[in-house]
Structure formats: structure tokens, C-alpha cells
Backbone as ProteinMPNN parsed JSONL, in Angstrom:
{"seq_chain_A": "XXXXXXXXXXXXXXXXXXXXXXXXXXXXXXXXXXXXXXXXXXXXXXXXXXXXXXXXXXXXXXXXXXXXXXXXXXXXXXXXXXXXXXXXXXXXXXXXXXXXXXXXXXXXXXXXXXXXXXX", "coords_chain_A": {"N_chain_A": [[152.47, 78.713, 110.001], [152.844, 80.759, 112.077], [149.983, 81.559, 111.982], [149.104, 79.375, 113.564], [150.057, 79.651, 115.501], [149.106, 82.358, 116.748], [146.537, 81.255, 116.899], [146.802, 79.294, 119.365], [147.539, 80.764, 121.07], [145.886, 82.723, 121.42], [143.26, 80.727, 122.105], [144.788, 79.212, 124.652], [144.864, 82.177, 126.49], [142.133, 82.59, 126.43], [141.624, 79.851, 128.258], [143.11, 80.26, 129.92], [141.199, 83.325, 131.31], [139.055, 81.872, 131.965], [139.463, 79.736, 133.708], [140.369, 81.663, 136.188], [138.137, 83.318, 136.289], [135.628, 82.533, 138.134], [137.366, 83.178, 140.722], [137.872, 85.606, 140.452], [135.467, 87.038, 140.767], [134.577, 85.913, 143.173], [136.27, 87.1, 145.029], [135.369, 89.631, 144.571], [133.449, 90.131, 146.503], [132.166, 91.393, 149.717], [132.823, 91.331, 152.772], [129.951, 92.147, 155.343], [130.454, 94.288, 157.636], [128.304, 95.824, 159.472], [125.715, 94.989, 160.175], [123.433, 96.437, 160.614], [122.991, 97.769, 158.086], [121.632, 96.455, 155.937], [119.071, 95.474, 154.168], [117.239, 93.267, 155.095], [114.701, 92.541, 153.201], [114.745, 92.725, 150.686], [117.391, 92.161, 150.52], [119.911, 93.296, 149.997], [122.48, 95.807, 150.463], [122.13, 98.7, 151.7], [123.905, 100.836, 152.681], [123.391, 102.825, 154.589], [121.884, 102.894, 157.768], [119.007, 101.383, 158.367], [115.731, 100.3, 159.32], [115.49, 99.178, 162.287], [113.617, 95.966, 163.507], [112.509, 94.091, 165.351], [112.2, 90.574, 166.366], [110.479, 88.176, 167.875], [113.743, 86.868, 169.725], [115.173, 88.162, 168.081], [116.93, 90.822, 166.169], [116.034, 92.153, 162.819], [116.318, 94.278, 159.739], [114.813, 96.254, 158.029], [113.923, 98.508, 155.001], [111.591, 100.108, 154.758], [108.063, 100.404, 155.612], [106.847, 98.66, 154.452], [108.92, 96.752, 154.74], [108.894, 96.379, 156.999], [106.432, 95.238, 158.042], [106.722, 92.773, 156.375], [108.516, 91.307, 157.502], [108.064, 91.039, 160.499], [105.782, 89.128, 159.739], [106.349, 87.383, 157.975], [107.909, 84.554, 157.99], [109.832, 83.245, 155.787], [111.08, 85.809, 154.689], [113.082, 86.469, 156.919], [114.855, 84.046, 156.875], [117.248, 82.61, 155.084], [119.231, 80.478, 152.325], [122.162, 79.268, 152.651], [124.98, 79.972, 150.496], [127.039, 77.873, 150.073], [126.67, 75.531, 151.746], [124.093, 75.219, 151.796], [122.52, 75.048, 153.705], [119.777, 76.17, 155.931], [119.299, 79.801, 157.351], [119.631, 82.21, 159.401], [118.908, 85.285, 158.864], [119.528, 87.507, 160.744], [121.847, 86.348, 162.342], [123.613, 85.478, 160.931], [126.747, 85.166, 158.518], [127.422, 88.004, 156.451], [127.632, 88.958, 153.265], [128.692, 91.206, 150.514], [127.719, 91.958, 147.269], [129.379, 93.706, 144.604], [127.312, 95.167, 143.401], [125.792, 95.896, 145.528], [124.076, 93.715, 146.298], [123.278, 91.142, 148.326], [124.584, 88.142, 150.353], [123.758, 85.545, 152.382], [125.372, 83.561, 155.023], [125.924, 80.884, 156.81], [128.396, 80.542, 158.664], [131.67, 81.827, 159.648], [133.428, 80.303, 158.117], [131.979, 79.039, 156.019], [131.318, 81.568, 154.25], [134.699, 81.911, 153.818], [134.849, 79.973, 152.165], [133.067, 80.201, 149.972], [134.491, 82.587, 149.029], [137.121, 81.573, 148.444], [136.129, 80.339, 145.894]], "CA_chain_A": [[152.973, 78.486, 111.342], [152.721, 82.028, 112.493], [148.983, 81.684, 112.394], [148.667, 78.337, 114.407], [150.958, 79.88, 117.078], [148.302, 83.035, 117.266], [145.192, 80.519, 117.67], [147.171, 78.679, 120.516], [147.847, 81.639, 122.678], [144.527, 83.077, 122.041], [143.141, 79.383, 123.332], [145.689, 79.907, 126.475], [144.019, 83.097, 126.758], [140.662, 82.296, 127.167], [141.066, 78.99, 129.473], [143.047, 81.419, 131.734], [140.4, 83.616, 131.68], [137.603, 80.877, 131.894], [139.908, 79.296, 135.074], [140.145, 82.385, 136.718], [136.527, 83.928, 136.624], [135.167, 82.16, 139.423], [137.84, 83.064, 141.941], [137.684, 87.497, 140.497], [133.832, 87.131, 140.819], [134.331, 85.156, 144.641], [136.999, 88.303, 145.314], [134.498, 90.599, 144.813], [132.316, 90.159, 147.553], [132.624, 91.961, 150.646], [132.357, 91.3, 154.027], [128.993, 93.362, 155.616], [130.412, 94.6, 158.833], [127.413, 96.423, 160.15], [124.249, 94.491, 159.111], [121.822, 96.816, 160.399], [122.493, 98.702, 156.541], [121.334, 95.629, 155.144], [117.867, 95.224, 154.084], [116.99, 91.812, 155.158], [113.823, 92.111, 152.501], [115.361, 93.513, 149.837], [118.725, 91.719, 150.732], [120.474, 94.941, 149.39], [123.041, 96.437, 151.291], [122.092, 100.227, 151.434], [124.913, 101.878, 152.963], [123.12, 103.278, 155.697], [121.4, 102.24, 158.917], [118.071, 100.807, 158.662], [114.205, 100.359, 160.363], [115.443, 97.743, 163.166], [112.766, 94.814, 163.462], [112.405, 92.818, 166.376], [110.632, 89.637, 165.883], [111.325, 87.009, 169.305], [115.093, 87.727, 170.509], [116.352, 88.649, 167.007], [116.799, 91.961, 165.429], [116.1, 92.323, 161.829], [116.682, 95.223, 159.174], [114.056, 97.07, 156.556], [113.988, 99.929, 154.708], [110.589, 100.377, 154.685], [106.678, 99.951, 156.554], [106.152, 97.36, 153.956], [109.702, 95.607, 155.2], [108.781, 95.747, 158.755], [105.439, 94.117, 157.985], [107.189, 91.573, 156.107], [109.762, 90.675, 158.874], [107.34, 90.965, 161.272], [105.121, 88.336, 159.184], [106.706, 86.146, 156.573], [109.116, 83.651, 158.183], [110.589, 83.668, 154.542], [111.995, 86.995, 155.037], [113.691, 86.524, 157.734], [116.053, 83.057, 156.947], [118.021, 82.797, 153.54], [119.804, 79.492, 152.26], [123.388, 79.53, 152.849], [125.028, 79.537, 149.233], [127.78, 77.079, 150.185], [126.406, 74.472, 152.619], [122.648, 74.423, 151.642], [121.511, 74.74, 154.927], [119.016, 77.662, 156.268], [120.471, 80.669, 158.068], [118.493, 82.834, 160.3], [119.218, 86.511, 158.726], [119.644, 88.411, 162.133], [122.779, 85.514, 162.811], [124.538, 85.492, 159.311], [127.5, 86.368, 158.454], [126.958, 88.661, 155.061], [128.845, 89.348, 151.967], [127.887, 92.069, 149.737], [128.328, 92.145, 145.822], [129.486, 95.02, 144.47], [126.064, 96.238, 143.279], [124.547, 96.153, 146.983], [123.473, 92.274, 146.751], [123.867, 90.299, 149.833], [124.483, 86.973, 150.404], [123.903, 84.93, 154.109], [126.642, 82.293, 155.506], [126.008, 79.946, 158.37], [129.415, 80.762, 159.584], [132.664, 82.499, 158.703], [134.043, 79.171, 156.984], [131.411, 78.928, 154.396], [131.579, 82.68, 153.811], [135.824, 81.897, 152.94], [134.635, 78.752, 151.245], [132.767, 80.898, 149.061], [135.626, 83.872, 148.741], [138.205, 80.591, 147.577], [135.8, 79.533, 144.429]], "C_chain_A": [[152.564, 79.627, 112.287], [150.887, 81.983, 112.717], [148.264, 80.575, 113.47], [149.166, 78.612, 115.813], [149.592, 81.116, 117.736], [147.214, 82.327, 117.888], [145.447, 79.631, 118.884], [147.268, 79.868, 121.397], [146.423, 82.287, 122.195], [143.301, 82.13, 122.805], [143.279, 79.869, 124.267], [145.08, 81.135, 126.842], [143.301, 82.852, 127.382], [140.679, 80.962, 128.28], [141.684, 79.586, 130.532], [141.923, 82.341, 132.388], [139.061, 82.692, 132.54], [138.542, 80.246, 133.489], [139.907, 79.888, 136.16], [138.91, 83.511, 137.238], [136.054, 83.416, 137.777], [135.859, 82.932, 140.763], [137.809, 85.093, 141.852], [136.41, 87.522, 140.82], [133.6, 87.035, 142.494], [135.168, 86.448, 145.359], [136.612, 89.787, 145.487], [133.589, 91.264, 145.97], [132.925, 90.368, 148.396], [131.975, 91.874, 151.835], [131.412, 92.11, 154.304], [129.374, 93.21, 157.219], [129.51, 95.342, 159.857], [126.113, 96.226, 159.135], [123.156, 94.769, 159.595], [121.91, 98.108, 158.994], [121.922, 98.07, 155.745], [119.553, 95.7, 154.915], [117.394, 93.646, 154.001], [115.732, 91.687, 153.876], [113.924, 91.664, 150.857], [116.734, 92.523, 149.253], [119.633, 92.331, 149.814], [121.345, 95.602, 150.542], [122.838, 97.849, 150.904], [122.824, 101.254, 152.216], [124.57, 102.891, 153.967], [121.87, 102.654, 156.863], [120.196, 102.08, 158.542], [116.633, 100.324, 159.634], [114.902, 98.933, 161.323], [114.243, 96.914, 163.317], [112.839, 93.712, 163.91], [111.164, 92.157, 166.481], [111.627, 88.006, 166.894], [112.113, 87.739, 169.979], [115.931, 88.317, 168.916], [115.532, 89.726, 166.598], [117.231, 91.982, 163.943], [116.175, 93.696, 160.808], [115.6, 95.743, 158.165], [114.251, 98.193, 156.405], [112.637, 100.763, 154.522], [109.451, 100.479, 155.972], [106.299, 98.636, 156.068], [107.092, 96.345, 154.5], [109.29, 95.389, 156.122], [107.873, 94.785, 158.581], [105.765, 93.182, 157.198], [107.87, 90.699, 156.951], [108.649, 90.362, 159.489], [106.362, 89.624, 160.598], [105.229, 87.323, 158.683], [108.138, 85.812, 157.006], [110.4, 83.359, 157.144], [111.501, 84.577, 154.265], [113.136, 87.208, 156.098], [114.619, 84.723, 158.1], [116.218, 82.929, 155.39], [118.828, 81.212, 153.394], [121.219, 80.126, 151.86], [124.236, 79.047, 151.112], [126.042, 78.302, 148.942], [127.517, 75.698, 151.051], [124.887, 74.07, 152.612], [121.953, 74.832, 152.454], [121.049, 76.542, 154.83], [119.429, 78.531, 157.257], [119.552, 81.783, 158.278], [119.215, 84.041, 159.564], [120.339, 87.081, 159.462], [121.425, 87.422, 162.331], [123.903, 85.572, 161.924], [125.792, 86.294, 159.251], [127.255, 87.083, 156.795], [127.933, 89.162, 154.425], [128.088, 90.114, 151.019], [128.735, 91.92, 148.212], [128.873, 93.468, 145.691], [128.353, 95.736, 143.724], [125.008, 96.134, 144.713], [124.181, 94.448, 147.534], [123.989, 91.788, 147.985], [123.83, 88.888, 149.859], [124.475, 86.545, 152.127], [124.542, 83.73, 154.114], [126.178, 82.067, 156.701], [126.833, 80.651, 159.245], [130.602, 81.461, 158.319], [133.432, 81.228, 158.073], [133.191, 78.812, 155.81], [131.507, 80.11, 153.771], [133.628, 82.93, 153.172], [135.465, 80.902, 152.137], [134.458, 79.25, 150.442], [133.757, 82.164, 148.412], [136.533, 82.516, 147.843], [137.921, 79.985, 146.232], [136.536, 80.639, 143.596]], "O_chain_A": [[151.922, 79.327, 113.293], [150.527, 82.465, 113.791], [147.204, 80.772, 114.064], [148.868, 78.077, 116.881], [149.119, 80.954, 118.861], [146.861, 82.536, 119.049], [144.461, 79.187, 119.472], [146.994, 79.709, 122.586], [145.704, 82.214, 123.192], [142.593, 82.512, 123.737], [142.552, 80.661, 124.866], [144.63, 80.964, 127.975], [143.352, 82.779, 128.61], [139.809, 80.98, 129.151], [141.27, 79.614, 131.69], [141.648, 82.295, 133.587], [138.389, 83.007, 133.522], [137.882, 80.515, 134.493], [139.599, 79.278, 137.184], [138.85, 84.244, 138.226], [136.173, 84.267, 138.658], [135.157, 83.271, 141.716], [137.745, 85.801, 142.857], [136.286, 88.569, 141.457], [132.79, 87.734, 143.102], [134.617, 86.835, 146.389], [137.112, 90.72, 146.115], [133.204, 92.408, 146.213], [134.075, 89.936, 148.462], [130.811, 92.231, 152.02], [131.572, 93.15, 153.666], [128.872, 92.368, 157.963], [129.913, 95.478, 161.012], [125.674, 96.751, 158.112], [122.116, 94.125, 159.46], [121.153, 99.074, 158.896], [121.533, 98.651, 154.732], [118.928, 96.105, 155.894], [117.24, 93.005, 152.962], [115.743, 90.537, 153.437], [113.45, 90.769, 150.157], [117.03, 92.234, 148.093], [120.052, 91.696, 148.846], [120.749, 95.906, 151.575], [123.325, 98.238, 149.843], [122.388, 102.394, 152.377], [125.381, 103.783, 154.217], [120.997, 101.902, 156.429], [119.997, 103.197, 158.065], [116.859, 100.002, 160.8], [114.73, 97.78, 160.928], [113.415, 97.799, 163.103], [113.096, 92.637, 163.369], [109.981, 92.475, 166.594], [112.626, 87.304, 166.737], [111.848, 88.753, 170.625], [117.07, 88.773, 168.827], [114.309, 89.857, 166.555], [118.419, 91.873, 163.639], [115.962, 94.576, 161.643], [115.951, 95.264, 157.087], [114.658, 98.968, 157.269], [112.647, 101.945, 154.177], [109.833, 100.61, 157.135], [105.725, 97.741, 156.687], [106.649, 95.234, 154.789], [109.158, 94.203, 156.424], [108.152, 93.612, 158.828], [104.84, 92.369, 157.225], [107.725, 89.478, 157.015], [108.097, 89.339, 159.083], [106.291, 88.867, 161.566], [104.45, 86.376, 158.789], [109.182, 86.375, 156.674], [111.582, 83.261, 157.473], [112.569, 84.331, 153.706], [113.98, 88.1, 156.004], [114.916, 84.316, 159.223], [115.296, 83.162, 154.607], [119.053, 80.707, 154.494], [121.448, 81.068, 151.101], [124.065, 77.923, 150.64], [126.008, 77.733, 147.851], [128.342, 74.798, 150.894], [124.413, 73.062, 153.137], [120.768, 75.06, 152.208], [121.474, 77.534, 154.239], [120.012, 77.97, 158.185], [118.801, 82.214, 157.403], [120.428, 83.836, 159.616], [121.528, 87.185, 159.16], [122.309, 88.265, 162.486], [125.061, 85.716, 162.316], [126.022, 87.44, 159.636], [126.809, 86.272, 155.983], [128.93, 89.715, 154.89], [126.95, 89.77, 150.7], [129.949, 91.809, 148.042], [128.821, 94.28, 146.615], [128.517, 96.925, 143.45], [123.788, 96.278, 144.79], [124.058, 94.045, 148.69], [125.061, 92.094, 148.505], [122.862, 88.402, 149.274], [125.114, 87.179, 152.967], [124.296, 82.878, 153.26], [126.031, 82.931, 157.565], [126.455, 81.241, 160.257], [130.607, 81.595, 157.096], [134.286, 81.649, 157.293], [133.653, 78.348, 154.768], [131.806, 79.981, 152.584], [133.935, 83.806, 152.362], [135.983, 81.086, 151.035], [135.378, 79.191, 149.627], [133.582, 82.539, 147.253], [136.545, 82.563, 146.613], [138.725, 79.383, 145.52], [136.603, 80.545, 142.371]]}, "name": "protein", "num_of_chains": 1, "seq": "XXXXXXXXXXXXXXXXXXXXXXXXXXXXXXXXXXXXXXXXXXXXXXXXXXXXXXXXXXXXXXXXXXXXXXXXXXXXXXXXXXXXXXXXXXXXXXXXXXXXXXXXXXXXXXXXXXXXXXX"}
């Protein structure tokens, strides 16, 4: 008896864990309130200000000569797919969420950016 009761709560265990992972992982991520530290190339938040990179009316971010000439060049670099709605999301416009190792993510708007915080 005593051992069927241990393999049930270690079960219960793990599907709490396994239920709750998504939403500590989505909790993680942190608003990027000043996204010229971001490296739009990179998409690395580096914790300090950044090569500005104006390309049209928008201002973009590198940490480099090679980022600028990427921005400056490769349309690619400069729009990201939004991880909650699919759609494409101009950099420079985004709102941004940082992992906790630097990563960045781009949001349309601030409702897909909580959409994504609520998984």
C-alpha cells in the first residue's frame, strides 16, 4: 500500500510540474524597456545602448559595422515573426521581451506580448 501511495504522489508531482512549466518559462521573460540595447541582428539584448540604424523613418539597433550593414541591407534583419499571432513585425515598432539569457522576442502589440506571458 505504502508503495502505491509513493508512486501516486510522485505522478501528482510531475503533472504539476509538467502543467506548470509553460506558464514559469512565459514568467520569465521580460519586458525590453529601452530597445536601443537590443541588437536587432543578433536579437540579444546587451544591456547597453547600441549603433542606432536608420533605414526610411525607422530607427534600428546593432552592435556592430557588420550589423549596420545588415540593417541597412537585408530586409530580413529588420522584421521578426510575432511568436503569438504569426504575423510579421517591423523590429524598430515591436514591443520586446527578453529571456533571461539576453534573447529577444518581437510582439505586434502589447496583447500578444501578455498572451505570451499567460502560456
Amino acid at each position: 500500500m505504502l508503495k502505491s501511495k509513493k508512486k501516486y504522489s510522485a505522478i501528482l508531482i510531475l503533472c504539476l510540474l509538467i502543467a506548470t512549466a509553460g506558464t514559469v518559462l512565459a514568467e520569465q521573460l521580460r519586458r525590453v524597456t529601452d530597445i536601443s540595447h537590443v541588437c536587432m541582428v543578433n536579437n540579444e539584448d546587451m544591456g547597453k545602448p547600441q549603433i542606432p540604424v536608420k533605414v526610411g523613418d525607422q530607427t534600428y539597433y546593432g552592435c556592430c559595422k557588420m550589423c549596420i550593414g545588415t540593417l541597412n541591407n537585408d530586409r530580413k534583419a529588420r522584421f521578426a515573426v510575432d511568436p503569438v499571432s504569426g504575423k510579421e513585425v517591423d523590429k524598430a515598432k515591436a514591443v520586446i521581451g527578453a529571456k533571461p539569457n539576453g534573447e529577444v522576442l518581437y510582439f505586434e502589440n502589447e496583447k500578444t506580448f501578455q498572451s505570451f506571458q499567460a502560456r
